[in-house]
Structures are given as C-alpha cells and as structure tokens.
Legacy VTK file of the C-alpha trace (Angstrom):
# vtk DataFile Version 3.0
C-alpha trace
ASCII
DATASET POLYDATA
POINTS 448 float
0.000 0.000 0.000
2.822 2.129 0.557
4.544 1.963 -2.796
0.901 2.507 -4.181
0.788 5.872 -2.331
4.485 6.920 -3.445
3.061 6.146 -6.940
0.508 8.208 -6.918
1.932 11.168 -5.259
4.426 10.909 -8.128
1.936 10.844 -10.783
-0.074 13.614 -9.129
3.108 15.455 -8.749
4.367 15.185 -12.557
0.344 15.628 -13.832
0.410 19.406 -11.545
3.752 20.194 -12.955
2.616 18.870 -16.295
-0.667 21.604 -16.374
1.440 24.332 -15.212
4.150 24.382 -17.511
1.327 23.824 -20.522
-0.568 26.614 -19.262
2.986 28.840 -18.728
3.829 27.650 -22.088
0.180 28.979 -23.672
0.421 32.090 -21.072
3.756 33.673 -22.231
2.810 32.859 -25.873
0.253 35.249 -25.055
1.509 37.705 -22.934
3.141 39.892 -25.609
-0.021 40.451 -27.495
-1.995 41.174 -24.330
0.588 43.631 -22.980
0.157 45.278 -26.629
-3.391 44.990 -26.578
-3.979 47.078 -23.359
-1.469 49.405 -23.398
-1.705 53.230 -25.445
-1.087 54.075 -28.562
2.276 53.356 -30.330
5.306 55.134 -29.744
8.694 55.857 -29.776
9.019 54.099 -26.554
8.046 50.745 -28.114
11.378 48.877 -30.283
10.891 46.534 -32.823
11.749 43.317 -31.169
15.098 42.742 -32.161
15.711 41.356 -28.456
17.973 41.987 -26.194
20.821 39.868 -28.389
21.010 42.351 -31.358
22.964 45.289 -30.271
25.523 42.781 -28.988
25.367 41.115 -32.427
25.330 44.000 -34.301
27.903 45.872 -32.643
30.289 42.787 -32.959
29.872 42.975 -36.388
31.032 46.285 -37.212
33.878 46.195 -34.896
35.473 42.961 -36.216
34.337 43.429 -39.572
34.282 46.951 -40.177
36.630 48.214 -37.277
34.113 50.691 -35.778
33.481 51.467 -32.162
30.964 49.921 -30.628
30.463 52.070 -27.648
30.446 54.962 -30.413
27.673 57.858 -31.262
27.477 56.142 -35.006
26.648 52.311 -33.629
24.345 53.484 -31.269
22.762 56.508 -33.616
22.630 52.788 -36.060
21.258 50.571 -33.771
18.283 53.154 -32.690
17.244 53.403 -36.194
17.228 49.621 -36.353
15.079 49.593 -33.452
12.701 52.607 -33.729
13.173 53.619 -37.561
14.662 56.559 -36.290
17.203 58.271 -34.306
16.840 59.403 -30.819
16.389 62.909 -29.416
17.921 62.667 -26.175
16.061 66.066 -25.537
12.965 64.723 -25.238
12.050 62.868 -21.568
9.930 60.120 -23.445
12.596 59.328 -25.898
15.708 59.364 -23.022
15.147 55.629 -21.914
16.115 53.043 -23.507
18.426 53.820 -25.635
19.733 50.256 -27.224
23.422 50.977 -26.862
26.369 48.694 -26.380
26.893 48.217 -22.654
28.761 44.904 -21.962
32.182 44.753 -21.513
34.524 44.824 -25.029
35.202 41.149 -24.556
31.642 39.861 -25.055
32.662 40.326 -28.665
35.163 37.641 -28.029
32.306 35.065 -27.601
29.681 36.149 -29.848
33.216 36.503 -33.141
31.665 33.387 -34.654
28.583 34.678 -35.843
29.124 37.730 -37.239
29.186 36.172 -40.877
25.319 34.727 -40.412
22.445 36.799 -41.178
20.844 37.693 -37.795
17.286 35.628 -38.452
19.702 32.657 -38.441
21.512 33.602 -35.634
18.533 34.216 -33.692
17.304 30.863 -33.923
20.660 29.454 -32.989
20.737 31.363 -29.876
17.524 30.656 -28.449
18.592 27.393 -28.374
22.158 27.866 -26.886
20.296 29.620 -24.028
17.485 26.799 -23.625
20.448 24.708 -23.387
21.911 26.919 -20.776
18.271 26.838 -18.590
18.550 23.196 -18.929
22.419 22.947 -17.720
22.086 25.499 -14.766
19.136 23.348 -13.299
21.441 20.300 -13.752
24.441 21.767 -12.411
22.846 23.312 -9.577
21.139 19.719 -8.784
24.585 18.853 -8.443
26.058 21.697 -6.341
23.004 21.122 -3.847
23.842 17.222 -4.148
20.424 16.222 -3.935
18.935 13.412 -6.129
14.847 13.074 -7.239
13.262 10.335 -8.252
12.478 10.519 -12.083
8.841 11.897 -12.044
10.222 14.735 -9.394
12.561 15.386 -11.900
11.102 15.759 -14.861
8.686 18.084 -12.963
11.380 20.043 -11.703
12.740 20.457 -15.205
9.383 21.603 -16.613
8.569 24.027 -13.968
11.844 25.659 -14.219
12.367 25.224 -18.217
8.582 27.212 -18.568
8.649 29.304 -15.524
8.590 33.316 -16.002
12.388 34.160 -16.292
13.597 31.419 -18.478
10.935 32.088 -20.362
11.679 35.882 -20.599
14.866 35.170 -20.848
14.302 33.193 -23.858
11.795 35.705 -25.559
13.791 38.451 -25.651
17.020 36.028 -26.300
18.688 37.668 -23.016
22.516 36.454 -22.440
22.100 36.759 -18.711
21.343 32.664 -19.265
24.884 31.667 -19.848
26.959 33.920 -17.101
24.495 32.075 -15.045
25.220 28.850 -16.279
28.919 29.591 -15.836
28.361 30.629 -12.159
26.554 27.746 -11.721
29.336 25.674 -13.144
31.976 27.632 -10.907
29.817 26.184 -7.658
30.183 22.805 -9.094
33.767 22.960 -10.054
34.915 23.978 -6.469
32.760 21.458 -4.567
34.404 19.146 -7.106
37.672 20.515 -6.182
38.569 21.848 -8.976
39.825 25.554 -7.822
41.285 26.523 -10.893
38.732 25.416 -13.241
36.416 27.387 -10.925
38.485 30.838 -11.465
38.481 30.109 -15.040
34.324 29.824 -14.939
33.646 32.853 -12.899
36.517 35.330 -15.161
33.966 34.359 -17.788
30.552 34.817 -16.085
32.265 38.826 -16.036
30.973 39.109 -19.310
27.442 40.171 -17.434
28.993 42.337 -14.380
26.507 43.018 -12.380
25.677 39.797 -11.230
29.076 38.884 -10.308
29.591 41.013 -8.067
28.478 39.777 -4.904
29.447 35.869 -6.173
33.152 37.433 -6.799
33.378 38.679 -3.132
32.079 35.841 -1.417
34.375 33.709 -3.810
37.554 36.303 -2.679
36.511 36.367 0.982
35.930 32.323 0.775
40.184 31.447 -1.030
41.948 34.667 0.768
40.408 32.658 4.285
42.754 29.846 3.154
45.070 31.008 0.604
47.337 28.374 0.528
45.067 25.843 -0.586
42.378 27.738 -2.262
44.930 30.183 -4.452
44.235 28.173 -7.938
41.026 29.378 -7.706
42.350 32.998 -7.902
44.655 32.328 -10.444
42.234 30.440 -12.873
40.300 33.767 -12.849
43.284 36.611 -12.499
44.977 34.925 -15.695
41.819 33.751 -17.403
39.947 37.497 -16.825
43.265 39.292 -17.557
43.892 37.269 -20.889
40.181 38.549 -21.971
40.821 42.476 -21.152
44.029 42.392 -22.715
42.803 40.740 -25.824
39.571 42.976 -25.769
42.224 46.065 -25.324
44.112 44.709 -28.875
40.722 45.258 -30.774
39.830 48.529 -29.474
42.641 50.267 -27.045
41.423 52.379 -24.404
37.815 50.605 -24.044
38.962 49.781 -20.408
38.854 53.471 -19.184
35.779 54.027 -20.835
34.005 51.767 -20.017
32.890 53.306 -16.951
31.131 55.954 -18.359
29.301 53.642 -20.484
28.423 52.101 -17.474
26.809 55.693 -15.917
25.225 56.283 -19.374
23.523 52.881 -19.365
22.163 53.962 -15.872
20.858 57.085 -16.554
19.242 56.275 -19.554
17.912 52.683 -18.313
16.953 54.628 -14.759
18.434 51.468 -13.382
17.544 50.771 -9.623
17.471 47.996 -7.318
14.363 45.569 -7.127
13.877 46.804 -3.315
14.246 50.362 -4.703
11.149 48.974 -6.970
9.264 47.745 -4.339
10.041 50.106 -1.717
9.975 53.784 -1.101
13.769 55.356 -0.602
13.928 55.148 3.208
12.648 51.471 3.639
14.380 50.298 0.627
17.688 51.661 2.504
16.907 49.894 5.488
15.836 46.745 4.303
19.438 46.693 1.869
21.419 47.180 4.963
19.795 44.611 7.267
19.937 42.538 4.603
23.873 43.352 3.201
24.686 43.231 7.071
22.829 39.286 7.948
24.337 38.566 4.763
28.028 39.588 5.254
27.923 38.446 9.067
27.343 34.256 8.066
29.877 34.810 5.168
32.490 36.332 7.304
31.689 33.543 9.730
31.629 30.358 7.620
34.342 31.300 5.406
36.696 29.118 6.156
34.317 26.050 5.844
34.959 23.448 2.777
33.170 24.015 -0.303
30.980 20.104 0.355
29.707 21.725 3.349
26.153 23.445 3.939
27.429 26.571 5.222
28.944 27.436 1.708
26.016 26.176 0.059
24.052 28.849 2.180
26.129 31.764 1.340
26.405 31.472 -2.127
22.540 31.319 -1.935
22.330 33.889 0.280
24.730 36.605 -2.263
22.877 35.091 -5.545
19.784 36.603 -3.619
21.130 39.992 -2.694
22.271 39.970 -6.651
18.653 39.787 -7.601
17.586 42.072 -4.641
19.847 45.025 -3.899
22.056 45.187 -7.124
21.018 48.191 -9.495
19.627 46.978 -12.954
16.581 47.130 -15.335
14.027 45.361 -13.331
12.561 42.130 -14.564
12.333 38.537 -13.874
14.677 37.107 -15.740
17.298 37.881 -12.838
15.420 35.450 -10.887
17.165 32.134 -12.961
19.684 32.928 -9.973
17.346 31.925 -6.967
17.101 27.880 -8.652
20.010 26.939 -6.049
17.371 28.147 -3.027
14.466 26.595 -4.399
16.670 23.266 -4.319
17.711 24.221 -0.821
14.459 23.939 0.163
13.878 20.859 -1.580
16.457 19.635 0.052
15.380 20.354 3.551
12.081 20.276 3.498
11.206 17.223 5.599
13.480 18.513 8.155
11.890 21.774 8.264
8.494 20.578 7.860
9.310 19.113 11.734
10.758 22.007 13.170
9.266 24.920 14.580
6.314 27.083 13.283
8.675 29.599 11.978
10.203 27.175 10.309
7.296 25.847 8.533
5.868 28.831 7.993
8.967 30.021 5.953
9.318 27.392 4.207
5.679 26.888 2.322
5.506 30.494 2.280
9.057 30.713 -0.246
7.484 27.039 -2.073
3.989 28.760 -2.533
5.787 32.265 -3.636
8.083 30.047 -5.779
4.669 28.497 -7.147
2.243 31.159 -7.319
2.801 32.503 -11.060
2.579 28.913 -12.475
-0.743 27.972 -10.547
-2.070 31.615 -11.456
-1.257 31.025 -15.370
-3.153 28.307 -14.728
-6.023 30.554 -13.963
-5.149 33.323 -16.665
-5.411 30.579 -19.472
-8.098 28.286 -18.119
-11.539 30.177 -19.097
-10.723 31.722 -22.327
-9.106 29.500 -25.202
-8.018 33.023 -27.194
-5.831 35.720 -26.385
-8.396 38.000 -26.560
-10.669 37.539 -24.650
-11.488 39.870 -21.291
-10.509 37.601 -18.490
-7.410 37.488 -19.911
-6.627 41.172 -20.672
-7.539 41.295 -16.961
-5.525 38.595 -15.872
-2.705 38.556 -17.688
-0.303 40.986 -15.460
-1.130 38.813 -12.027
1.502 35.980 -12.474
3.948 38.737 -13.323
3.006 40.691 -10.135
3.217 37.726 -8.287
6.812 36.588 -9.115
7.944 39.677 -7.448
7.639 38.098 -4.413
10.136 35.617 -4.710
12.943 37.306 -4.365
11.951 38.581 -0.594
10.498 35.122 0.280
13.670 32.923 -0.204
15.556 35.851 1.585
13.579 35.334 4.357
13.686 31.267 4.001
17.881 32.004 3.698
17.125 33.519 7.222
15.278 30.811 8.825
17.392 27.676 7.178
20.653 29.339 8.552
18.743 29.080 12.155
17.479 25.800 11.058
20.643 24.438 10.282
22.833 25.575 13.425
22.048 25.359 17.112
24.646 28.070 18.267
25.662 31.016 17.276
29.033 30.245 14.282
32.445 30.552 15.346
35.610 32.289 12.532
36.791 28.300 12.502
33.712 26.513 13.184
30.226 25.979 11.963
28.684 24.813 14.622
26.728 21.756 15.169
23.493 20.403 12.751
20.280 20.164 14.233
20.023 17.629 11.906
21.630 15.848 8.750
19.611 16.163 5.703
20.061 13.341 3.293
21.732 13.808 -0.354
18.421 11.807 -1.784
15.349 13.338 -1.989
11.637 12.526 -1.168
9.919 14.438 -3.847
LINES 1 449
448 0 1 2 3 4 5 6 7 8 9 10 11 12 13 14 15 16 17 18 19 20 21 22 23 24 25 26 27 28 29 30 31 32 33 34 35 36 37 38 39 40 41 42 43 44 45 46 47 48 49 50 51 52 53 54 55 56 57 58 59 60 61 62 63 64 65 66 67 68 69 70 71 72 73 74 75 76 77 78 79 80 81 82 83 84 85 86 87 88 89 90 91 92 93 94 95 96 97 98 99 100 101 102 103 104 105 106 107 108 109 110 111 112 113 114 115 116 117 118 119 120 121 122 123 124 125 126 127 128 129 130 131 132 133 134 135 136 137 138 139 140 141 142 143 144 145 146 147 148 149 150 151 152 153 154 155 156 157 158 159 160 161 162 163 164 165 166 167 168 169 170 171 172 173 174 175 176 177 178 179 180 181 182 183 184 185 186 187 188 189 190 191 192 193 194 195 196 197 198 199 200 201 202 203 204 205 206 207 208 209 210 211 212 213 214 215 216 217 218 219 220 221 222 223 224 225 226 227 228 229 230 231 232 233 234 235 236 237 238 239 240 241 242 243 244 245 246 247 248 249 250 251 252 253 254 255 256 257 258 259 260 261 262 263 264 265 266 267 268 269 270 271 272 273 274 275 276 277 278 279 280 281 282 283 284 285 286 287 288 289 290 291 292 293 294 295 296 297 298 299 300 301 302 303 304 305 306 307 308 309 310 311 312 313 314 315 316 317 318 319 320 321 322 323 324 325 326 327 328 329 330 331 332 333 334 335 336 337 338 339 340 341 342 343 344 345 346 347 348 349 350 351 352 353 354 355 356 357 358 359 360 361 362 363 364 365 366 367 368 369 370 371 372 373 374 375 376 377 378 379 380 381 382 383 384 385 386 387 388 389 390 391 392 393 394 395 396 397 398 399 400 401 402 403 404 405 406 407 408 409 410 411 412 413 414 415 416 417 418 419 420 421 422 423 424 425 426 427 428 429 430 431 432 433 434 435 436 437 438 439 440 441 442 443 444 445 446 447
C-alpha cells in the first residue's frame, strides 16, 4: 500500500507540474499580445523586437568586420534606427530611456566573433537554443552543487517548472545572455565542490561578461580562497589569468575601451533609470533599510563560515544567500529574468524540506511560504489561461499581469527562508573556525 501511495503522489506530482508548464507555455505565448493589446497608442518608446541579443550582435559585427566602435555615437545613432526607424532625441524625456546601446564589456565580442558572418534571423534561432540549453544545464548543475537526487517523475517536474517558468521564459523571448553567465556561475559552484579551484576561477573570469551579477558571487568567492590562501589560491589564479587574458585581448581590438568603459556604465544607468528591485518595491527610506539589514545578515554568516569546505552546507548557504542579494539590492533594469539565480534556493528547500516541515512554526511557515511564492505565477497562469481559449478575450486582458506581479515576491520570500534555514541548520551562534553543530543531517536523496 505504501509503494501505491508513493506512486501516486508521483503521478499527481508530474500531472500538476505537467498543467502548469502547458498553461505557462500557452500564457507567455500570449503575454506579448496582451501587454500590446492594453497598453496606449504606439510610440517611440516601443522597439521593434530585435531582443535583447542584437545590439551585442550588431555591434560585434562592425567592430570585427568593419573596425568601428561599438560604444560609439554612429553604432548606437545605427542601432536606434534599427530599433525605432529613427534616431533618438535625447532632448525629449519620453525618448531618453532606452536607448539600445552597447553596454557589456569589449570582450563579449570575443564570444559572440563566430557569428558575425550569419544573417541575424539565423543567428537568432541558434541562440535561443544555446540559451534553452543553458536553462537546462544550470538546473542540472545546480542539482549537483546542492547534491540532492529526485526520483524521475520529481525530476522531470522540476525540469518543466523551471524550463517554462517566467524568467527562463523571458529570458528566452527576448534572447537575453544573462542565461549563460548564469550557467557559468553555476558551473563555478560545481567545479569547487568538485575541487577543482582553478577550473572554478576560469568559470567565474567568464561569467564577467554580465557584471553586475558577479559582483556579490566574486566577493564571497575572494573572501571564501583569501580565508585559506594556501590551498584555495588556484582558484584565484584560474580567474586573475583567465579574466586578464580577456581584457588584454579585448584592449588589442579597441585600445582604451577599459577606461571608458565606466562611463558607459553611468550612461547605461541614466538612460535605463536602473535601480534595485527593493528600490522597486520600496519607497527610498525602507528600501535603505531593508538593503542594509539585509547586506549586514548577509556579510555576518559569510564572514563567519568562510573558512568552511566548499561540500559543506554553510557554503552552500552563502552562495545562496549573495545570488539573492544579486537579484535584490544590485542596481539593474528590473525584470524577472534575474530570478534564474534563486534555482540553487528553491533546491535548498527541496532539500530540507522534511526537516523543516518538523521544526518549529517559523520554520514551517517560511518554508511553504518561499514554495507557494516560488509556485504562485505557475498555478495563477493556470487561472489566466483556463476560461478563455483566445488571447483575446477579457478575463485574460484582466488577468494577464497577475503571475507577473506575483513573481515579485520571490525574491523577498527565499531571503527570508535564507534567514530561517541558517537558524534551522545551526544550534549556536558560528564561530571564525567553526560551523557549529546540525540540528540535523539532511540526506543527499530526496523525497519528492
């Protein structure tokens, strides 16, 4: 009878994850006309959807081919016109934001050489698939990095929910490269808890190529070898020698890009009115509080555990806990798609969630409230999709925004689960050498 009950759960658990992703599948395939459908009239403000690839693409193309700048007035007066069929007047407020410039660092050119010879249509294609195959490698890798094995139904649920859930899918829509720095941070985890320090640096000197969210991974990863130089120090090299042979070769193509690229930096900013997703959320004087509180919890458990081994569950914890300040407190264009890096907290609390489950209320409460925040948008697109079967349709004009709305929870929710597991996990308060005993051992295999 038993077995009979685990085989059902499993069934019931793949046929919910089945309906979910379907109706996330038929629900972001829909999105984009509903967003047009009730929003004003046309204008300037609305690009033709070129996606987020293109000025990367294009830009790569006239420097290597036609040895042009591509942080220039020309490129970017080019790549507006290719967007809005015309060139911007930065005088006017409604035509000040988004802009469509060049704004990674030179050496993304590097990586995207290869296809500067294809028509873009082609390379479109070709890239929407590199990054589905980067969705489906972080969730792998990180499955690894947590160590945590699923039966086969669990996993082929996990896959779909993640694979069609609102910032892969974004990510994939608007053929965003945030995907594959992702991937490579994920791969960095992997490759240290492997052992492999040097491979690690290599990995993470790459991920660069999207700044922003390396940020906080970089310091914990500095704090982490620098707490044990003599062993950890490949990891430093891998990434001084790997990140140094990309800036140098960057600085061949186009010398002096280095020193500028600040100010392309501040340009981006102002133009993109980039801000922080508490800065979203919040008005100025909570937002500040909440980043510190939140900077200072974090910072105190990675100054503590930093000399713990990579297998161990503290350093599991405080990558999570900077991959969540990344998406919470670090300054960029808001949207979803930053949320790919919360999959290693999601699989913490897989992980741990028959240990929680028996803890204290807290506990459980934090716990199903991060699994239901982590679930709400799929279960709503449920809802969006279920009444009408066409796009256009009222109840769907109407409900269209709510699974969008609802993922911005997410982020604050596995903050606050962070908070609770790090309780969970250790009876007294951490010592500089020592973590501290487990209230209990979680097992590396999974229930689900």
């Amino acid at each position: 009878m038993r077995a009979i009950r685990i085989k059902v759960r499993q069934f019931t658990l793949w046929l919910i994850a089945l309906i979910c992703s379907g109706s996330m599948c038929l629900y972001w395939s829909r999105s984009a006309d509903a967003a047009h459908a009730s929003s004003a009239a046309p204008s300037v403000s609305k690009p033709k959807a070129l996606t987020d690839f293109y000025p990367g693409w294009y830009a790569t193309r006239e420097l290597l081919l036609h040895h042009r700048d591509p942080y220039g007035a020309e490129v970017s007066r080019e790549l507006q016109i290719a967007y809005y069929g015309k060139e911007l007047d930065w005088s006017r407020p409604e035509e000040q934001r988004d802009q469509r410039r060049f704004a990674y660092p030179l050496y993304f050119v590097l990586f995207v050489a290869p296809t500067v010879w294809i028509p873009f249509y082609i390379v479109r294609t070709v890239f929407w698939w590199v990054l589905a195959a980067c969705a489906a490698l972080n969730v792998a890798l990180w499955l690894r990095f947590v160590r945590i094995r699923l039966s086969l139904p669990a996993l082929a649920a996990l896959f779909a929910l993640v694979l069609t859930s609102i910032p892969v899918s974004q990510n994939l829509s608007i053929l965003q490269p945030l995907l594959i720095p992702a991937c490579f941070i994920a791969g960095a985890a992997v490759a240290v808890v492997s052992g492999r320090l040097f491979l690690a640096g290599v990995l993470l000197a790459i991920a660069t190529v999207k700044p922003q969210i390396c940020l906080l991974p970089l310091a914990w990863f500095g704090l982490w070898v620098f707490s044990d130089w003599k062993r950890r120090r490949p990891l430093f090299w891998g990434f001084a020698v790997i990140l140094s042979a990309l800036v140098l070769g960057s600085e061949w193509l186009l010398p002096g890009w280095v020193i500028r690229y600040p100010g392309v930096l501040r340009a981006y900013a102002e133009y993109t009115k980039t801000t922080s997703f508490l800065g979203l959320l919040l008005p100025p004087l909570l937002q500040w509080l909440i980043t510190i509180l939140e900077l200072a919890a974090a910072a105190q458990f990675c100054w503590q555990v930093r000399r713990q081994p990579a297998d161990s569950p503290a350093f599991a914890l405080a990558l999570s806990f900077v991959l969540t300040l990344t998406v919470s407190i670090v300054p960029a264009v808001i949207q979803p798609f930053n949320h790919v890096l919360l999959l290693p907290v999601v699989l913490l609390a897989i992980r741990y969630w028959r240990d929680l489950q028996q803890g204290s209320v807290v506990m459980r409460a934090a716990v199903s409230v991060f699994c239901l925040c982590a679930l709400l948008s799929p279960l709503l697109a449920v809802v969006a999709v279920a009444r009408p079967l066409t796009p256009h349709l009222d109840w769907f004009l109407k409900m269209w925004p709510v699974p969008l709305a609802a993922s911005m929870a997410v982020p604050l929710a596995a903050f606050g689960f962070l908070v609770v597991l790090r309780k969970a996990l250790f009876q007294s308060p951490l010592r500089d050498a020592d973590c501290g005993p487990l209230n209990f051992t979680p097992t590396a295999k999974g229930e689900l």
